[in-house]
C-alpha positions in Angstrom: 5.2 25.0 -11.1 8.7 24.9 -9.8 10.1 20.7 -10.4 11.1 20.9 -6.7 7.3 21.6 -5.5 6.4 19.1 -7.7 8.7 16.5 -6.4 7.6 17.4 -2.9 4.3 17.3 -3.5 4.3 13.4 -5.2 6.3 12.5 -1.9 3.9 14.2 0.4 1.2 11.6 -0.9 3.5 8.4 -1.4 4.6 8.7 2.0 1.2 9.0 3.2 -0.3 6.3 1.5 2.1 4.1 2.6 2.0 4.9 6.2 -2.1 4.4 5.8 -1.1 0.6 3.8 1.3 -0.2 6.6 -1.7 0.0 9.1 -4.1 -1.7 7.5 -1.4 -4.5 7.0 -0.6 -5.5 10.4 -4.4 -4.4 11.3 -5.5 -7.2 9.4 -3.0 -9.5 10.1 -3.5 -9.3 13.9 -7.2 -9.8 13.8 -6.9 -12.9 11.5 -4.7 -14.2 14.8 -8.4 -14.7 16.3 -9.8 -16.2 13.3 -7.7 -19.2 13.1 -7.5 -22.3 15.2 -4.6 -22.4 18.2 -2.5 -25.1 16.2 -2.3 -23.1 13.2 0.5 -20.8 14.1 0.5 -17.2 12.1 4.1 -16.1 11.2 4.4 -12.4 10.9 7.6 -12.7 9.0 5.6 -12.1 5.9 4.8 -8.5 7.1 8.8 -7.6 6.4 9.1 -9.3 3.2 6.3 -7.4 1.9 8.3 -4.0 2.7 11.7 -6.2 1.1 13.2 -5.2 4.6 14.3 -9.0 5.7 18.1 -8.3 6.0 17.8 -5.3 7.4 15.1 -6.0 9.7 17.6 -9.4 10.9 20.5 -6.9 11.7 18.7 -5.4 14.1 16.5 -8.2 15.5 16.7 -11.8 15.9 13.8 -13.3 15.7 10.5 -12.2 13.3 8.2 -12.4 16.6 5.5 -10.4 16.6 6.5 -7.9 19.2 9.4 -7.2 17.1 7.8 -7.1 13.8 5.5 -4.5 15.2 8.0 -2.5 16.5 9.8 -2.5 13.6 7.0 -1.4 11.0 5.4 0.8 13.0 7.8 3.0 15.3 11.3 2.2 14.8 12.3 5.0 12.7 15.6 2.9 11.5 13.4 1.3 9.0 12.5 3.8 6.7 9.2 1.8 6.0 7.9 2.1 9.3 4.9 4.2 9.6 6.7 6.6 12.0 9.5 7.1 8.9 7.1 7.4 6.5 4.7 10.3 8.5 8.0 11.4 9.3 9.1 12.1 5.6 4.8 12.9 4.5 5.3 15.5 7.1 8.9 17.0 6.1 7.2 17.6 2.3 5.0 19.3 3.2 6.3 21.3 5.6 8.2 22.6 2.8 5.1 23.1 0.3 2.8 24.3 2.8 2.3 27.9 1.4 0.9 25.7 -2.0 -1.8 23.6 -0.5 -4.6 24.8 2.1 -3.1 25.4 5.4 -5.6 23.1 7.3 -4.1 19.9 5.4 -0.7 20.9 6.1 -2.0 21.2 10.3 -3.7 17.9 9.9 -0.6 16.2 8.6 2.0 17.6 11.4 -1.3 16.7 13.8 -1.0 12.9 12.1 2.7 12.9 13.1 3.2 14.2 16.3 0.1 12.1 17.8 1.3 8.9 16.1 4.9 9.8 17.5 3.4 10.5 21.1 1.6 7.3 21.5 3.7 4.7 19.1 4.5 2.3 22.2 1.1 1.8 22.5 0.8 -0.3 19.6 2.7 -3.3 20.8 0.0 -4.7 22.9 -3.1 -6.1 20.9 -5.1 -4.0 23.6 -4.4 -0.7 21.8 -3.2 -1.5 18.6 -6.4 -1.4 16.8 -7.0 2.1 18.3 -3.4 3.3 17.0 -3.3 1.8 13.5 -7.1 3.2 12.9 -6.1 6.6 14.1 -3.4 6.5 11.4 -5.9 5.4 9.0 -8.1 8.0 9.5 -5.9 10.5 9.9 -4.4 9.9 6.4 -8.0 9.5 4.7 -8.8 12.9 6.7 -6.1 14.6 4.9 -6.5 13.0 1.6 -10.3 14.4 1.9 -8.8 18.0 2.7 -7.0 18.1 -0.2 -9.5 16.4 -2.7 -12.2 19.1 -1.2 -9.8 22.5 -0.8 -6.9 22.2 -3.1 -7.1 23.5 -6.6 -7.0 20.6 -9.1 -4.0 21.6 -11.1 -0.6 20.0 -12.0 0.1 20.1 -8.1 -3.1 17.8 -7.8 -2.3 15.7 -10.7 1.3 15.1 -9.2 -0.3 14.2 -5.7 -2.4 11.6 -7.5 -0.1 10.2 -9.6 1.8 10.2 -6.1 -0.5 8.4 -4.3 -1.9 5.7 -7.0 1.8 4.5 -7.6 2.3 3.9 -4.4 -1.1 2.1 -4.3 -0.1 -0.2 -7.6 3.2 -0.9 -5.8 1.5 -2.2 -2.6 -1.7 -4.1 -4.1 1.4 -6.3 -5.6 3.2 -6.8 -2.6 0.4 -7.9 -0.6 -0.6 -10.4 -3.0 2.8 -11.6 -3.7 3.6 -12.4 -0.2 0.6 -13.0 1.8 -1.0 -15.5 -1.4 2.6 -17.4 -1.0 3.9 -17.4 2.1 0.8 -16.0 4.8 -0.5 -19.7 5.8 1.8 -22.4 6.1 0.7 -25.6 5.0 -2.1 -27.2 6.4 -3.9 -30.5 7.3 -6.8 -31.7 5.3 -9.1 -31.1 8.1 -7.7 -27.4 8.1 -8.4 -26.2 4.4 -11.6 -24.7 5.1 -9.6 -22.1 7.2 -7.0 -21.7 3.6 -10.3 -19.1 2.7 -9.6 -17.5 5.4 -6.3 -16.6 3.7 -7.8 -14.8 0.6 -10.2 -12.8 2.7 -7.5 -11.1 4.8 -5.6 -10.4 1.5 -8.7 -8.8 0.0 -9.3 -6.7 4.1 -5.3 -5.9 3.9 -6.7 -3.6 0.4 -10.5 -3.1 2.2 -11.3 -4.9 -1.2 -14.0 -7.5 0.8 -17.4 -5.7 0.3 -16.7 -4.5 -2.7 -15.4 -8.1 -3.8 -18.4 -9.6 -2.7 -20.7 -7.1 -4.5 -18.9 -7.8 -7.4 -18.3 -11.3 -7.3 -21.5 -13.4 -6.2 -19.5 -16.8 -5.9 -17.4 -18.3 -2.7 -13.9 -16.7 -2.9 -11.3 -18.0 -5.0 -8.1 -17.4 -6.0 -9.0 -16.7 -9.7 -11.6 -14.5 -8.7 -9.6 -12.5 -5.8 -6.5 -12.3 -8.2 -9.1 -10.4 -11.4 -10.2 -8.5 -9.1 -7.6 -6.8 -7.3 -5.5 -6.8 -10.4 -7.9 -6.0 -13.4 -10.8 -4.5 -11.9 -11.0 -0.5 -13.8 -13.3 0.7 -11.4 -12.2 -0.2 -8.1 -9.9 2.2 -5.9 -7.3 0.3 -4.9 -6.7 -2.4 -8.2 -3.5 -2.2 -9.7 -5.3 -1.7 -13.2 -7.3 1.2 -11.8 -4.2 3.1 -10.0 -3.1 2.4 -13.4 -5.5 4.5 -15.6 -5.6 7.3 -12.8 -1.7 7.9 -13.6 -2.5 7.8 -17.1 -5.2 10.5 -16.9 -3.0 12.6 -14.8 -0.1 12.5 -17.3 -2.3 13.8 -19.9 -2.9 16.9 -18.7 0.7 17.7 -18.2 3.3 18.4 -20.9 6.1 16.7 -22.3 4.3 13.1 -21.1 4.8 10.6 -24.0 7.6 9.1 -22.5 6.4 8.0 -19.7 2.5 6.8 -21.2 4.7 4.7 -23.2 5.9 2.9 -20.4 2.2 3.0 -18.4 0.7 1.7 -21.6 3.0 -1.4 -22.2 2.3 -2.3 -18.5 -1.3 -2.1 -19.3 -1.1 -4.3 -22.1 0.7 -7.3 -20.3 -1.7 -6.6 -17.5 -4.5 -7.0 -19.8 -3.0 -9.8 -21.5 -2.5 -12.2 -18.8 -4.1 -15.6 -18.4 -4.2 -15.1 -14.4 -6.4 -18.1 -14.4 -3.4 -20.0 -15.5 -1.1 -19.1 -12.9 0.7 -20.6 -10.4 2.3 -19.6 -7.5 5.9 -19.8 -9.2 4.5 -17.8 -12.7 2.2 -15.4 -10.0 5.0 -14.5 -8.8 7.4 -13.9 -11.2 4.4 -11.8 -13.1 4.3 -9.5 -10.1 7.7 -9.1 -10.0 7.4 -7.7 -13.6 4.5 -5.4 -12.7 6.9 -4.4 -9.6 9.6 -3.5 -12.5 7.3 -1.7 -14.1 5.7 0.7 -11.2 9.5 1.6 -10.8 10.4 2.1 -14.0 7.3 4.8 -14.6 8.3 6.5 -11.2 12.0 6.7 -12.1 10.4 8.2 -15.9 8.3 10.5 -13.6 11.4 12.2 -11.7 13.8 12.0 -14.9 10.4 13.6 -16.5 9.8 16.5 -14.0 11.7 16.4 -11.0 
């Protein structure tokens, strides 16, 4: 396989599941609006800081409202986080690679883009946002179905997966970062009850809740949240289990050790940490080093291959 299908191919599926994260994000965050009492007042600055856009994003608005932070993660294709940019660049790849994967994912992913383009200004009114953000969703789970079912698992598919769970590790980290710090500011005594309400939208921004609560038979907490979406091996979207799905695609390619000796010394401080011991101050600087570490196997990946 030629490096520069390769390349393509593990930027087809970043850019697609990050258009798919994007949605849920602001999905989630918009519902929780109704959750909360009036006097509690939800910022959606945090929604920019999670995509480390806030200069950029205060250069060409000035205030963090939420008709602005909407417009700006979902269609303004300035931001090249937006889900608009990334469809964009998911449909550009594989416009270029579609004589290697089946032809009905390639028309589902220029479908994905040119309906999300058509109907983009829909989505700043909460009356058809949910519609908008879910057709994304589903439009990206479609594709990723396509290609699980049709495309021949070979070192195209283990690039797409490697792809894809990167970009997974990278945003299970940022959501956690930012909305555990910054999603809720503080509140009242007679308010805390609504402080769980906090930890179940982190764990609905990653669709971690049902399979949180079949796993963990307790209240939520923190701890709890933070083992699971961080450690857990056999759920989808844990850091730890986009982890080992990198890992298993690297083995079947050649010239890997490089890079699974990077994967493995993430795993190990993974494993290692006390995360019951952490505050937000050491929580965050312990993400930031995971953060490091997602880059520093995806710049070993292109260096690698690409």
């Amino acid at each position: 396989m030629l490096s520069s299908v390769a390349n393509r191919i593990y930027w087809m599926a970043r850019y697609l599941e990050r258009a798919e994260n994007t949605a849920r994000l602001i999905n989630v965050n918009t519902h929780l609006l109704l959750d909360l009492p009036k006097r509690v007042r939800l910022g959606w600055e945090p929604i920019v800081d999670i995509s480390s856009r806030r200069d950029y994003f205060y250069n060409l608005y000035d205030e963090a409202d939420e008709r602005s932070v909407i417009r700006f993660m979902v269609s303004d294709t300035r931001n090249p986080d937006s889900i608009l940019s990334a469809l964009n660049m998911a449909r550009e790849n594989t416009r270029t690679i579609r004589d290697i994967i089946p032809r009905e994912a390639w028309e589902q992913v220029n479908t994905l883009h040119l309906n999300s383009k058509a109907n983009a200004r829909s989505v700043v009114t909460q009356r058809h946002r949910y519609d908008y953000l879910r057709s994304v969703i589903l439009g990206v789970q479609t594709v990723s179905g396509m290609l699980a079912g049709t495309m021949t698992h070979d070192e195209g598919y283990d690039f797409l997966r490697m792809g894809r769970n990167l970009e997974r590790a990278d945003m299970t980290t940022r959501i956690i970062d930012v909305r555990s710090a910054t999603l809720l500011p503080d509140m009242p005594e007679d308010l805390t009850p609504f402080e769980n309400l906090q930890w179940v939208s982190v764990l609905k921004s990653l669709t971690a809740y049902q399979m949180y609560r079949r796993n963990v038979h307790q209240r939520i907490r923190r701890t709890d949240v933070l083992k699971f979406l961080l450690l857990q091996e056999n759920f989808p979207r844990s850091f730890n289990h986009a982890l080992c799905q990198v890992g298993n695609c690297l083995n079947n390619l050649p010239r890997k050790e490089k890079v699974l000796q990077i994967l493995t010394r993430l795993q190990k401080k993974l494993l290692q940490a006390k995360l019951q011991e952490f505050n937000q101050e050491k929580l965050h600087a312990f993400i930031d080093e995971l953060q490091l570490g997602v880059i520093k196997i995806n710049d070993s990946i292109s260096k690698n291959y690409f």
